[in-house]
Rosetta silent file (secondary structure, phi, psi, omega in degrees, C-alpha in Angstrom):
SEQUENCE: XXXXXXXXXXXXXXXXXXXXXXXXXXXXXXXXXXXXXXXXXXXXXXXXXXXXXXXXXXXXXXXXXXXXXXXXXXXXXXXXXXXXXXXXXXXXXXXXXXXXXXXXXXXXXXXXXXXXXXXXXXXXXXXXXXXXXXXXXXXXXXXXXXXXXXXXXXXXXXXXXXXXXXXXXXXXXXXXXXXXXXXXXXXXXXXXXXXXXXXXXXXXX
SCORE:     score description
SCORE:     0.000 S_00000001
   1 L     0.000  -40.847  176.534  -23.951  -34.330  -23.762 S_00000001
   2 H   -66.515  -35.104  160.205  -27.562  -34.915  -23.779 S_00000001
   3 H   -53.016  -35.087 -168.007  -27.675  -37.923  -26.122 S_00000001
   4 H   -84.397  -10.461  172.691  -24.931  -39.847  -24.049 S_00000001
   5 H   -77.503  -32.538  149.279  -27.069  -39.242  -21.264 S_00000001
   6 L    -6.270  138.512  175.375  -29.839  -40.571  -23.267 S_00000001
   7 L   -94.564  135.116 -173.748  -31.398  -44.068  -22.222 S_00000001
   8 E  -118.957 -168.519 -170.619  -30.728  -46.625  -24.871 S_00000001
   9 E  -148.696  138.036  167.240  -32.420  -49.368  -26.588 S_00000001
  10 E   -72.432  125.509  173.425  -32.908  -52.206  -29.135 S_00000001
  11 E  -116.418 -177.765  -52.238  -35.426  -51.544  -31.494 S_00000001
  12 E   116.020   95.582  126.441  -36.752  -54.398  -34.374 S_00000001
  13 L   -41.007  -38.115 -171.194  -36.356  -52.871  -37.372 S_00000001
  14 L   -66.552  167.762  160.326  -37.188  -56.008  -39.257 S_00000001
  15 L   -77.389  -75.449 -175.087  -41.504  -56.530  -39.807 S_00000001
  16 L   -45.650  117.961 -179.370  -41.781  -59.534  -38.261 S_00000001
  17 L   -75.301   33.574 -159.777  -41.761  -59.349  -34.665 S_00000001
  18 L  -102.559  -70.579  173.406  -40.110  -62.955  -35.209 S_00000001
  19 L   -84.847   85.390 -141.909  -37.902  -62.626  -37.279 S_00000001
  20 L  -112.727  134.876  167.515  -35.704  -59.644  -35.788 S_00000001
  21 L  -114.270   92.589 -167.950  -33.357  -57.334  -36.753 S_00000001
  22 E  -105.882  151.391 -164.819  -32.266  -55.333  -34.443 S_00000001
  23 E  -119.579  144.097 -176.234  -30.972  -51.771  -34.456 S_00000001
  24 E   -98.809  129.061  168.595  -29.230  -49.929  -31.235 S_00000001
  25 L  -138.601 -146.982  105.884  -30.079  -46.695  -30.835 S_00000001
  26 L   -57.580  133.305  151.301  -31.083  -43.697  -28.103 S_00000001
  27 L   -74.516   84.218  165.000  -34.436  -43.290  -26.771 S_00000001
  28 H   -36.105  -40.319 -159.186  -35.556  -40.813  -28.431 S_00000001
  29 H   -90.066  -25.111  150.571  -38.886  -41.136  -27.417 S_00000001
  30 H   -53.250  -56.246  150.760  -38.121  -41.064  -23.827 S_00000001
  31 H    -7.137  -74.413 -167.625  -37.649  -37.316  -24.416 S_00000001
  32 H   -64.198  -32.134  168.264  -40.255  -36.331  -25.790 S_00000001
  33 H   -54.530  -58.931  157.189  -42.206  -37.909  -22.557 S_00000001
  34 H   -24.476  -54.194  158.809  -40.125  -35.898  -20.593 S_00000001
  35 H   -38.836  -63.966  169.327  -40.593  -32.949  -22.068 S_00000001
  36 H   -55.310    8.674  169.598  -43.889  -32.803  -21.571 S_00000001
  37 H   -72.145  -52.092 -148.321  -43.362  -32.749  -17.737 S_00000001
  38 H   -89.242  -18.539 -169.818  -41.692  -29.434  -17.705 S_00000001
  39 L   -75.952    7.617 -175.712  -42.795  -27.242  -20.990 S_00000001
  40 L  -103.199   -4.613  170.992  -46.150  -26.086  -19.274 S_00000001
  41 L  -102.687   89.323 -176.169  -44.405  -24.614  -16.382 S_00000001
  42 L   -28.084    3.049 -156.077  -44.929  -20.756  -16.368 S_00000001
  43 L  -125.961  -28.874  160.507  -42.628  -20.402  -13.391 S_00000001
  44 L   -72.909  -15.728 -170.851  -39.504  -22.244  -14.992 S_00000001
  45 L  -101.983  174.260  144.640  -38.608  -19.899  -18.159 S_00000001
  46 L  -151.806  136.185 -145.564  -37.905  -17.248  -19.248 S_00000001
  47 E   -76.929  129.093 -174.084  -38.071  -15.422  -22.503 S_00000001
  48 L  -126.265  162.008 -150.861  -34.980  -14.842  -24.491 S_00000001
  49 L  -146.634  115.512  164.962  -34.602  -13.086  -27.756 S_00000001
  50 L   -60.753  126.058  152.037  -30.913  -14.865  -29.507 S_00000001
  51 L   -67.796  127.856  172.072  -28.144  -12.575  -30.097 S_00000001
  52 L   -30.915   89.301 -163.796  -27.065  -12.135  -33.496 S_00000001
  53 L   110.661  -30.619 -166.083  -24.319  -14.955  -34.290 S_00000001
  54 L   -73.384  124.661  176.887  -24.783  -16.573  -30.490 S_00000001
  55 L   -97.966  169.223  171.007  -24.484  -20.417  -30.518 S_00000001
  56 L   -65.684  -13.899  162.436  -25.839  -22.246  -27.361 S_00000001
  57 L   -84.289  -30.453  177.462  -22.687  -22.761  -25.577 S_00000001
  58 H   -67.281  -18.313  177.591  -22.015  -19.264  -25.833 S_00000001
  59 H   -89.994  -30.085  167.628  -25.171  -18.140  -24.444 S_00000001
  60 H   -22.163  -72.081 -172.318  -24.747  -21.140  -22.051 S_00000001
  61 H   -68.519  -51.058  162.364  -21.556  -19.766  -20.573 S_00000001
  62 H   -53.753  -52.965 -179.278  -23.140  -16.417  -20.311 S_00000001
  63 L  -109.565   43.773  157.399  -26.177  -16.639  -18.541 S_00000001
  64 L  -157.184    2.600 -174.842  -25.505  -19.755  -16.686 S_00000001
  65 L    79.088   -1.873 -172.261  -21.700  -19.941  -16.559 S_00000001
  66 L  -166.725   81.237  154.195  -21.121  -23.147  -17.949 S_00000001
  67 L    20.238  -88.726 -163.783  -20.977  -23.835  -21.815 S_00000001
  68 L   -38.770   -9.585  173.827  -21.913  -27.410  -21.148 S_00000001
  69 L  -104.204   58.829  169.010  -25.961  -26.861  -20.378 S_00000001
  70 L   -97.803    9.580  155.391  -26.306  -25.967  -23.838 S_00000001
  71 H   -50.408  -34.142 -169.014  -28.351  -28.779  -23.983 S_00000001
  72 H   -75.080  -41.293 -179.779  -31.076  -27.316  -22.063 S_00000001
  73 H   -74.030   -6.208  129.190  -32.649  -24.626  -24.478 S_00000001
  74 H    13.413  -94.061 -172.635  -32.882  -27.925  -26.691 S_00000001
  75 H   -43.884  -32.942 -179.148  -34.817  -29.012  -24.309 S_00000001
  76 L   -94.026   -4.983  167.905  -37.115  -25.869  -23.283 S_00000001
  77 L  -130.373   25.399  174.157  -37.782  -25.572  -27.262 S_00000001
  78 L    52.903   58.873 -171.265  -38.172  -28.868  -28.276 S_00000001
  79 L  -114.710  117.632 -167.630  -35.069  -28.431  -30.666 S_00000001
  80 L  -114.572  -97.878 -175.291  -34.173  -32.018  -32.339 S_00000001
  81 L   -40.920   80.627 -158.180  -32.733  -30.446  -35.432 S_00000001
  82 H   -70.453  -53.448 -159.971  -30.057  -27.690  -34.085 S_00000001
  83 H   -71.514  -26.367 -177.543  -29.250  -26.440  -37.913 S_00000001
  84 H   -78.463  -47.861 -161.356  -32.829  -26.314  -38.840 S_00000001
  85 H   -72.374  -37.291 -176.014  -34.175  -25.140  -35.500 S_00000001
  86 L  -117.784  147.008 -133.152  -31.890  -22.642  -34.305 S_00000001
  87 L   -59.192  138.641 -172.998  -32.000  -19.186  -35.484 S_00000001
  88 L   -58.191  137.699  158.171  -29.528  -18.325  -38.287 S_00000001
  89 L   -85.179  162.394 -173.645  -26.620  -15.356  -38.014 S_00000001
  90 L   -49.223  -47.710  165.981  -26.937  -12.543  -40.569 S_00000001
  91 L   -57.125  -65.626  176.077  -23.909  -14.470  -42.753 S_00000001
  92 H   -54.614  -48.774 -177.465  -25.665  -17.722  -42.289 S_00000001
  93 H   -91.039    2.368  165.644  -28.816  -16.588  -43.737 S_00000001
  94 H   -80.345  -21.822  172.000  -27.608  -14.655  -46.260 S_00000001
  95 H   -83.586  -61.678 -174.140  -25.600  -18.184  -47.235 S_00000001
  96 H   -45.754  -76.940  175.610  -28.930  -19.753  -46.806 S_00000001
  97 H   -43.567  -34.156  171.543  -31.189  -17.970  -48.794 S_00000001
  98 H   -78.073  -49.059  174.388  -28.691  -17.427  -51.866 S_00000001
  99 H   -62.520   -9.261  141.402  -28.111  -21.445  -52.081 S_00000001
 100 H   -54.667  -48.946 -151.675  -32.140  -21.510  -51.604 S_00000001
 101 L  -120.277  131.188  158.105  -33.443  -19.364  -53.943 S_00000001
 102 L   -51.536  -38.269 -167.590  -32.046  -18.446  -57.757 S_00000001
 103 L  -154.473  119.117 -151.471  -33.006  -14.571  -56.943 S_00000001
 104 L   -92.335  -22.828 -161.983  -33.117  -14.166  -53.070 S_00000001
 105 L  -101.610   18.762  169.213  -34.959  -10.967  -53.888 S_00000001
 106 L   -96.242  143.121 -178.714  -38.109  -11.996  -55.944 S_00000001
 107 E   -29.658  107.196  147.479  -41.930  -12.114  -54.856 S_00000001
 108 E  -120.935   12.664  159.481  -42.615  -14.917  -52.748 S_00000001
 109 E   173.111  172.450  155.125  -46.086  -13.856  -51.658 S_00000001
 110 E  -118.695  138.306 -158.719  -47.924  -10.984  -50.871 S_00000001
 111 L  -138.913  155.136  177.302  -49.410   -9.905  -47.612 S_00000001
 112 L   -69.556  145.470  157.081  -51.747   -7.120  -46.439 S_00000001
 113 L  -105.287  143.163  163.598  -51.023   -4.269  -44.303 S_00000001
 114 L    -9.079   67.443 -149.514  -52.986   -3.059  -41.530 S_00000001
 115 L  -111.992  139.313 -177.314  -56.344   -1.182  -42.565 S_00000001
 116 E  -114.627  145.756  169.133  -58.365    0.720  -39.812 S_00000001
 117 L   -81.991 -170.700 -166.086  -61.663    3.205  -40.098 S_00000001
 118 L   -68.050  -32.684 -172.833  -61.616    6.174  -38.844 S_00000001
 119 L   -75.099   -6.682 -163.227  -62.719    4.725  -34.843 S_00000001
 120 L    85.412    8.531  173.063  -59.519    2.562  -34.808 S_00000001
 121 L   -71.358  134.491 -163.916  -61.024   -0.403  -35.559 S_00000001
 122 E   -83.953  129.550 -168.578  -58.949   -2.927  -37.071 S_00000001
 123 L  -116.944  -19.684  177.054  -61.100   -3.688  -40.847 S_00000001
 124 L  -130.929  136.152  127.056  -57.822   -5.876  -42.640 S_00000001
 125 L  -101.762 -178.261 -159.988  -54.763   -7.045  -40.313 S_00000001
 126 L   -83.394  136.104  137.876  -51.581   -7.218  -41.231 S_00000001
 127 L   111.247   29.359  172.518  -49.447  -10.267  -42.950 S_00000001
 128 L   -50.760 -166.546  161.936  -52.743  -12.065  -44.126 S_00000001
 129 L  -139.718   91.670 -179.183  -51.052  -13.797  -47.630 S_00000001
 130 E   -89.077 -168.637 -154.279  -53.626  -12.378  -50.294 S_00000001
 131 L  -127.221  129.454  177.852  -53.248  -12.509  -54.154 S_00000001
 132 L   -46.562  -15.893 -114.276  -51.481   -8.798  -55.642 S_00000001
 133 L  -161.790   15.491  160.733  -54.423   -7.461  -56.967 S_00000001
 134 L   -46.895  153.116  155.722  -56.471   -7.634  -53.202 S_00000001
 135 L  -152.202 -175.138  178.549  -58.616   -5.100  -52.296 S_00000001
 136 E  -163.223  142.535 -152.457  -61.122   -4.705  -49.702 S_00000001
 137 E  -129.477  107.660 -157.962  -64.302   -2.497  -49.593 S_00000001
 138 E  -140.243 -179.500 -150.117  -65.704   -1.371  -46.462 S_00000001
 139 E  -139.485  107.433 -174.997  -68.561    1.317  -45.252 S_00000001
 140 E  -101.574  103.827  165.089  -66.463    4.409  -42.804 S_00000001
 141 L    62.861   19.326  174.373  -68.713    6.526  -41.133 S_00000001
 142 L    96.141  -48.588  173.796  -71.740    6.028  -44.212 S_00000001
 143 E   -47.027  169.562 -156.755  -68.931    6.308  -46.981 S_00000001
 144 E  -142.502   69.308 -179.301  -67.789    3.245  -49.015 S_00000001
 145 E   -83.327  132.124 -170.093  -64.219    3.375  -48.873 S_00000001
 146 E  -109.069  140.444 -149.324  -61.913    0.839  -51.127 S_00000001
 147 E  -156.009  119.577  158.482  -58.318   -0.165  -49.862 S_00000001
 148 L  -105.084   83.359 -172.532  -55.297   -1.922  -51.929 S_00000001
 149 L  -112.974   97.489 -145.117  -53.544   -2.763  -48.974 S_00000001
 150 L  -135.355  140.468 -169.051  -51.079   -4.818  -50.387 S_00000001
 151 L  -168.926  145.323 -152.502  -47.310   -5.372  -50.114 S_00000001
 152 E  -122.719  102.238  167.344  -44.782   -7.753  -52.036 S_00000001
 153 E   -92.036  132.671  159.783  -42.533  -10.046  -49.784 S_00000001
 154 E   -97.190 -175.308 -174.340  -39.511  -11.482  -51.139 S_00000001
 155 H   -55.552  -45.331 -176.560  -37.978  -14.425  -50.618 S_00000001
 156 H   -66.641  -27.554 -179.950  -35.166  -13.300  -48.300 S_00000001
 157 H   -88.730   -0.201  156.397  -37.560  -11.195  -46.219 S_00000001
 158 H   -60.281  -58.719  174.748  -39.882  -14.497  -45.759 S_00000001
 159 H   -13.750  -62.589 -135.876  -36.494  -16.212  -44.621 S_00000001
 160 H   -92.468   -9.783  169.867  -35.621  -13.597  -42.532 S_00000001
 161 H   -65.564  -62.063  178.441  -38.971  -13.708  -40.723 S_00000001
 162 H   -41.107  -74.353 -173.707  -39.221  -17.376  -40.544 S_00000001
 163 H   -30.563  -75.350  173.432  -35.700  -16.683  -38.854 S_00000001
 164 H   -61.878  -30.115  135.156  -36.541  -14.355  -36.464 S_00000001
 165 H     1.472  -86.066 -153.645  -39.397  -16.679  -34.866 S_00000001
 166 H   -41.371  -47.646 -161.382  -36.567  -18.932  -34.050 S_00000001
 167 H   -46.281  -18.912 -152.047  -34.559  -16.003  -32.224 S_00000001
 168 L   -80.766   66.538 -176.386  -37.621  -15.698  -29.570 S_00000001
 169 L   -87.219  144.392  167.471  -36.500  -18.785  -27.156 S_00000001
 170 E   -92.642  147.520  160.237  -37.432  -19.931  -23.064 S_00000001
 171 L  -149.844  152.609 -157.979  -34.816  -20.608  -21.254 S_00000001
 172 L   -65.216  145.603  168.696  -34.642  -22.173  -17.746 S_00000001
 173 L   -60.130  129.665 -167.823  -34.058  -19.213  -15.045 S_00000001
 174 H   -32.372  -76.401 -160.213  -30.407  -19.365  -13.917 S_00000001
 175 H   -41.951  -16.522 -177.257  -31.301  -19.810  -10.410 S_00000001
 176 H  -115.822   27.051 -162.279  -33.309  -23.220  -10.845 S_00000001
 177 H   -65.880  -36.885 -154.441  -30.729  -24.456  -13.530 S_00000001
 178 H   -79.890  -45.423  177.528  -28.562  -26.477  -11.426 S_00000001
 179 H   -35.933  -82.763  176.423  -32.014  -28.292   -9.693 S_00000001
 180 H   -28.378  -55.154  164.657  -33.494  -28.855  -13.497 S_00000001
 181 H   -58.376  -75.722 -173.670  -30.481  -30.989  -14.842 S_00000001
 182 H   -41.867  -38.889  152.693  -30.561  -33.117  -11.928 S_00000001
 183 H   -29.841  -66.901 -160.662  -34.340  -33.566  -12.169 S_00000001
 184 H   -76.341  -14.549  159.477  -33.950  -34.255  -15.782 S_00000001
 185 H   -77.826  -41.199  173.787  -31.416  -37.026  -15.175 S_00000001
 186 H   -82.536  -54.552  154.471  -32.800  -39.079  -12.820 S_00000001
 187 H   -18.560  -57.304 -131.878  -36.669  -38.488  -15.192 S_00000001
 188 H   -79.748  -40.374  175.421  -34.645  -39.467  -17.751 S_00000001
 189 L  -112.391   16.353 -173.558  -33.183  -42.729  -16.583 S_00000001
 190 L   -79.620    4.724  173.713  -35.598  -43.887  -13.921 S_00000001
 191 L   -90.271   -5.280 -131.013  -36.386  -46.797  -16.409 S_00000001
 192 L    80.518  124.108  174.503  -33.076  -48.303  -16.478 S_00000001
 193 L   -21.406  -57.210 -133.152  -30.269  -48.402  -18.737 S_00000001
 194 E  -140.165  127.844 -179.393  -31.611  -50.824  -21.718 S_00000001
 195 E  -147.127  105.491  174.663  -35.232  -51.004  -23.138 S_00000001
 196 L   -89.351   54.801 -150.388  -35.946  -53.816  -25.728 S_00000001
 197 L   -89.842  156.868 -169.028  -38.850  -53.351  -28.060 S_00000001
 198 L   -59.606  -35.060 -147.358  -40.515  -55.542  -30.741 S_00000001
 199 L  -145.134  135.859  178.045  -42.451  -52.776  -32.285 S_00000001
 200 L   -61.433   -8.925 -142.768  -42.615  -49.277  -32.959 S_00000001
 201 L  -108.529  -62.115  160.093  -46.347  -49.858  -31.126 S_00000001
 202 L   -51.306  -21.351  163.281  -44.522  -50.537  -27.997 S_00000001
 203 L   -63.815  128.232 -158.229  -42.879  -46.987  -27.555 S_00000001
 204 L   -98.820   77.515 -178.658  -44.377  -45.030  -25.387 S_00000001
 205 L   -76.776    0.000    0.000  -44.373  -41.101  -27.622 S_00000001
């Protein structure tokens, strides 16, 4: 829905701004201006954590009633790339990760754990990416204490990290939802239908 909404354009593919070859597309690029009206506004979001398995119409249809604005967390996460960007079900990344990886469960880095003195003072954090054989040497109270604080990540739990990121999402507050599309429609198109440029030079990112 959001692409057909999309403003479109000729672009010049060709080098020569002479000799032209032109390609029809979506303004793409008109987006991304757009975005940047609305992701800085503390007062429009709100933080959401993706349900295991939940695509965007279904969370659509839940918290806003109506499947069809699953464009908008797109929009509030700057999500081009749905299959890359948004977060994986437990099946899917278990599909992912074996068609990634030969052996889902072998070292794919190592990271530190948390080491403190005795005052609570943080002396390592946690999930640096160190070498196996780290150590760290530090002076507690006049003693000379030595720490392996060390841990082995495999591949699936990098994955599954990586993953969980994605789950963490904004999403517009119900109540200004209906407001926001209409905003974002008229933003969106206030240029006109048709935009013909020569040059990649001419786009306004």
């Amino acid at each position: 829905m959001l692409l057909k909404n999309l403003p479109e354009l000729f672009y010049n593919i060709a080098k020569s701004p002479v000799d032209v070859d032109l390609l029809y597309a979506k303004n793409l690029w008109q987006r991304s201006e757009i975005l940047s009206e609305y992701v800085n506004s503390v007062t429009l979001f709100d933080e959401y954590v993706v349900i295991n398995g939940e695509s965007p119409e279904v969370l659509a249809k839940r918290v806003y009633g109506n499947p069809f604005y699953n464009w908008t967390f797109f929009i509030a996460n700057d999500i081009v790339n749905f299959y890359e960007q948004w977060p994986k079900s437990s099946s899917q990344l278990s599909d992912y990760v074996s068609n990634k990886y030969s052996n889902p469960q072998a070292t794919k880095h190592y990271v530190t754990t948390e080491v403190k003195n005795t005052a609570g003072n943080i002396i390592i954090p946690a999930g640096k990416v160190v070498p196996s054989n780290y150590s760290v040497s530090y002076i507690d109270n006049g003693i000379v204490v030595t720490a392996n604080p060390v841990v082995s990540i495999t591949n699936y739990q990098y994955e599954e990290e990586i993953n969980g990121k994605k789950e963490k999402i904004k999403i517009i507050r119900p109540h200004l939802i209906k407001d926001f599309v209409e905003s974002y429609y008229r933003r969106l198109n206030k240029s006109g239908p048709l935009t013909v440029s020569s040059t990649a030079y001419e786009l306004k990112m």
